[in-house]
C-alpha positions as a printed Julia matrix, in Angstrom:
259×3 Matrix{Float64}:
   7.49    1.19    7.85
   4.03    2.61    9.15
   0.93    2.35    7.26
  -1.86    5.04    8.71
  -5.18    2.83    7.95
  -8.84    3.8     8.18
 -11.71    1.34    8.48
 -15.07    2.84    6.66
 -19.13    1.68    6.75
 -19.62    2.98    3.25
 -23.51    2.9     2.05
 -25.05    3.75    5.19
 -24.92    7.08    7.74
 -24.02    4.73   11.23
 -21.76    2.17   12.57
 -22.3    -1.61   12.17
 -24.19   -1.21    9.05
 -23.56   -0.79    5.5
 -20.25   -2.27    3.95
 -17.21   -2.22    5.96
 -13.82   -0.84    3.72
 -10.28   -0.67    4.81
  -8.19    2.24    3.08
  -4.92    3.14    2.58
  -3.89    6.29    1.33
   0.13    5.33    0.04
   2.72    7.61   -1.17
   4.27    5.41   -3.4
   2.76    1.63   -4.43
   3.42   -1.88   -2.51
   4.5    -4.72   -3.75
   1.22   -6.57   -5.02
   2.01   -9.51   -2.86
   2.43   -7.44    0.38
  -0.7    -5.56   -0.72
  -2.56   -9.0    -1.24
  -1.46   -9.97    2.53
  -2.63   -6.84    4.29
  -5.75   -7.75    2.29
  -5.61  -11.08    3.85
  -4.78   -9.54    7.21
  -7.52   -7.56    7.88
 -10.36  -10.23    6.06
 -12.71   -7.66    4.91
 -14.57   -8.49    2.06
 -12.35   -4.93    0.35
  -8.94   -3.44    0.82
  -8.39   -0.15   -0.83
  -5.31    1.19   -1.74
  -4.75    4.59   -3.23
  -1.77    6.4    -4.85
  -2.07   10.08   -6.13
  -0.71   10.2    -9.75
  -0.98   13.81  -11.37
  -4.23   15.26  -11.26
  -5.94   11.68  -10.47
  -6.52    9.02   -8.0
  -4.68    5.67   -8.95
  -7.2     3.23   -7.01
  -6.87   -1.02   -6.27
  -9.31   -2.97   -4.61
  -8.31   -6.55   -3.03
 -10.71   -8.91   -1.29
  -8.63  -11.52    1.75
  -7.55  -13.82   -1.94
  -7.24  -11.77   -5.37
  -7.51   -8.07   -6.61
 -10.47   -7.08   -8.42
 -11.02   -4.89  -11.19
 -13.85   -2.3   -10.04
 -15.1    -1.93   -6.64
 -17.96    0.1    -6.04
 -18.18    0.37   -1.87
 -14.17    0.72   -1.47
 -14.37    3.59   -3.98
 -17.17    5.69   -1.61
 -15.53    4.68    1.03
 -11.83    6.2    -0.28
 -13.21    9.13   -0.96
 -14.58    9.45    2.38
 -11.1     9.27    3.96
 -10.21   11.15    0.7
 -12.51   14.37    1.7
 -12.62   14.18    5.16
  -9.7    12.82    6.88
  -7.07   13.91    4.5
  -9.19   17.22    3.87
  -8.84   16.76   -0.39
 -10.4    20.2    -1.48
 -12.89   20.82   -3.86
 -16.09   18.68   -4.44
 -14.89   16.0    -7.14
 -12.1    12.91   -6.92
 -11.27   11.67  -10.02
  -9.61    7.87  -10.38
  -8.08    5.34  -12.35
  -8.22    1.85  -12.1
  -8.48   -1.23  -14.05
 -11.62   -0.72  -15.16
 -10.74    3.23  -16.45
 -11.7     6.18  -15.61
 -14.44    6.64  -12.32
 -15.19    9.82  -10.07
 -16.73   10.4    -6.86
 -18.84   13.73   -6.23
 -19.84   15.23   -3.03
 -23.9    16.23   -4.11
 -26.31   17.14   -0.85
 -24.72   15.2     1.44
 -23.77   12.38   -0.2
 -21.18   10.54   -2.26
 -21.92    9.64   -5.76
 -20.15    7.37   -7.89
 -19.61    7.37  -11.8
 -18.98    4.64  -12.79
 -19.53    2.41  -16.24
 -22.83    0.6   -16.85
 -22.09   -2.67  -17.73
 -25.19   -4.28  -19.34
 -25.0    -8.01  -19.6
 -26.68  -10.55  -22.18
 -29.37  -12.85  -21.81
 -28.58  -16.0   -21.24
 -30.96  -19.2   -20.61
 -31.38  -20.24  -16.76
 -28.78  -23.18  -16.1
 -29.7   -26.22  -14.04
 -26.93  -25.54  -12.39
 -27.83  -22.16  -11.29
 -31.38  -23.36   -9.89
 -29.66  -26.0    -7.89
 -26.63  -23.6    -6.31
 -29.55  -21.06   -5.73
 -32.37  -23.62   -4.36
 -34.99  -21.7    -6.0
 -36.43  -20.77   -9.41
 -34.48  -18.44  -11.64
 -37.28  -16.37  -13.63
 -33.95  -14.81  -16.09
 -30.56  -14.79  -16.52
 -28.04  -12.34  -17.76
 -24.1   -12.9   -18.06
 -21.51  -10.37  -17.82
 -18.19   -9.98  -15.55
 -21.23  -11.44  -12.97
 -24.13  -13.41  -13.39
 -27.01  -12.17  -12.9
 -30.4   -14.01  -11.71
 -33.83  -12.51  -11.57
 -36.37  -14.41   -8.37
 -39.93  -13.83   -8.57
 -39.72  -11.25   -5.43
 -38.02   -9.73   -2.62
 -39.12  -12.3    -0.27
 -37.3   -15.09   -2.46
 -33.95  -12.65   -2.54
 -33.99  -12.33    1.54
 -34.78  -16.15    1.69
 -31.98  -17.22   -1.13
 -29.12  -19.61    1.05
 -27.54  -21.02   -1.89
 -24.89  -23.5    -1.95
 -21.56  -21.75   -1.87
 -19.28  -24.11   -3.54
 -21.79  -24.86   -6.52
 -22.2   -20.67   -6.83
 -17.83  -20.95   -7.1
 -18.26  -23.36  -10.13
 -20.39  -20.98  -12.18
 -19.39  -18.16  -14.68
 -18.57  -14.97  -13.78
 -16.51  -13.29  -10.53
 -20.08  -13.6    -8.61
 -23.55  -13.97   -8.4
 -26.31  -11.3    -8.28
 -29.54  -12.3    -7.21
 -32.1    -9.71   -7.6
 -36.55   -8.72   -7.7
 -38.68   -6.19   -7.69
 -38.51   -4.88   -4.24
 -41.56   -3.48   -2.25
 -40.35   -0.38   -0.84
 -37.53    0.05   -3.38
 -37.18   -0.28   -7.04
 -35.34   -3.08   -6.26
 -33.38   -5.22   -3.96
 -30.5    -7.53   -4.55
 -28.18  -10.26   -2.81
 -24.52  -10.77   -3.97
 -22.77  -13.82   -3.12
 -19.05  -14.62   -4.66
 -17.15  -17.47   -2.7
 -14.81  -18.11   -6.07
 -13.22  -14.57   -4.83
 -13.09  -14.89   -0.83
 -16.4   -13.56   -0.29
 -19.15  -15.77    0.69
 -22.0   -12.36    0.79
 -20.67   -9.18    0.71
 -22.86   -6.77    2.68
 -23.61   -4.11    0.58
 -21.64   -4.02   -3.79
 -21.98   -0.81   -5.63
 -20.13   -2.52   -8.95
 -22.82   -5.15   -9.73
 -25.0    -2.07   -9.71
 -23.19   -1.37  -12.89
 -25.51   -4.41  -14.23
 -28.41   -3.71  -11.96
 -28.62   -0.44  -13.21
 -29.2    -0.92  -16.76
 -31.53   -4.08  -16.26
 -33.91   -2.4   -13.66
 -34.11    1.03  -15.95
 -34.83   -1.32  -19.11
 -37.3    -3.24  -17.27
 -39.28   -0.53  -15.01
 -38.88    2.21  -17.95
 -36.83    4.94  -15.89
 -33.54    5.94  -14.94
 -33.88    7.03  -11.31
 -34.17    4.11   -9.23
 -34.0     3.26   -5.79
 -32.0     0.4    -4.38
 -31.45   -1.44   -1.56
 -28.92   -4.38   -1.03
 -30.89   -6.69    1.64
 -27.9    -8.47    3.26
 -27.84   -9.13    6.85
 -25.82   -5.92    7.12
 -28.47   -4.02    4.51
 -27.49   -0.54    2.71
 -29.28    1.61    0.61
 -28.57    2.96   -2.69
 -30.14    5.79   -4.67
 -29.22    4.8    -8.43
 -29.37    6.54  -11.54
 -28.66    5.4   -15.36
 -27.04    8.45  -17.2
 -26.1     7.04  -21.08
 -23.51    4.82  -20.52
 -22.37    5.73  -17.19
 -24.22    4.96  -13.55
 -24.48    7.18  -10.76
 -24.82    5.17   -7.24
 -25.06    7.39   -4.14
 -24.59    6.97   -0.61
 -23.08    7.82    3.1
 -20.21    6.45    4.89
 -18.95    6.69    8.46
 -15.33    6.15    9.79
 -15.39    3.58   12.52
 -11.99    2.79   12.98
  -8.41    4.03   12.33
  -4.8     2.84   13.25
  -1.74    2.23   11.64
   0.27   -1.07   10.52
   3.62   -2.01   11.28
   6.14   -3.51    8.63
């Protein structure tokens, strides 16, 4: 069996920067073990895998260890290879996954996702957090991640936390986000209890970004920017109880796998 793959930089309009995405377009679904492996294979922080069912996109993202439910950089990047590899016509994709219904749009040279908001609780700032982060925690909000607020941008670029205490608290990962100076707002995202010590650039913990910064700064179009070592920008918008996260991607590799 041959597998056509393509490697995307999804967030960004140039090589080497961004978030780096392997997709797979399938005819027909894998077993989830052999899916898991070619995850593991390729040891990007997201493996996309993508079966046409009707009129819809069904859509799995797994990191090199587990699946996850919603993945926001895979998703651009799919519909990249989606609308301009596989030459999908029109100007929408819509998918299904785990976490129900999404859609990507083509919108002046972009891709946007829809995807859900996902507003998360306040919760009181654990010890525990403080130590794994090695810095203050001004708030704290829980939801499928946890989410810290630092006093500024300068404390999110400067954040090395301690990656097995950050595996031992709640939630799939860690958000660590403030006020940014040229942006709205920047944000780290670190989650070593799913293979992924920093991932580069994570359009689903916008889905809690989102709804925080558009409480907090009083609007709903914000601008973003993820400041990993990588870095990507993301133009962000609350709409009711959906988000819409924008961005480019570039192909930068493509082969196929043998089986």
């Amino acid at each position: 069996m041959h597998l056509p793959f393509h490697q995307i930089d999804a967030f960004t309009s140039r090589p080497f920067s961004g978030n780096p995405a392997m997709v797979y377009r399938l005819d027909a679904w894998l077993a989830d073990s052999l899916m898991q492996q070619i995850a593991a294979e390729h040891n990007l922080a997201e493996t996309a895998f993508v079966v046409r069912e009707g009129d819809v996109w069904h859509i799995r993202w797994f990191t090199p260890t587990t699946e996850v439910p919603l993945c926001g950089h895979a998703t651009l990047a799919t519909a990249h290879v989606l609308f301009e590899l596989y030459q999908e016509p029109g100007e929408r994709l819509d998918f299904t996954c785990q976490s129900g219904a999404l859609s990507v749009a083509r919108e002046a040279g972009r891709l946007v996702l829809d995807f859900p908001a996902l507003p998360a609780a306040e919760v009181a700032v654990s010890v525990e957090l403080e130590q794994a982060l090695g810095m203050p925690v001004l708030a704290a909000r829980q939801g499928n991640e946890l989410l810290a607020v630092l006093e500024s941008e300068q404390a999110v670029r400067a954040c090395q936390p301690d990656m097995q205490a950050l595996a031992k608290l709640p939630g799939l990962g860690v958000i660590v986000t403030a006020a940014g100076l040229k942006h709205d707002f920047v944000s780290r995202y670190f989650a070593p209890a799913i293979g992924i010590d920093e991932d580069p650039v994570t359009g689903s913990t916008h889905c809690l970004l989102i709804p925080y910064w558009a409480e907090r700064l009083g609007k709903t179009e914000l601008s973003a920017f993820q400041c990993s070592a990588r870095g990507g920008e993301l133009h962000c918008r609350l709409d009711g109880e959906r988000v819409k996260i924008a961005g480019q991607a570039v192909l930068v590799s493509k082969g196929t796998l043998f089986l």
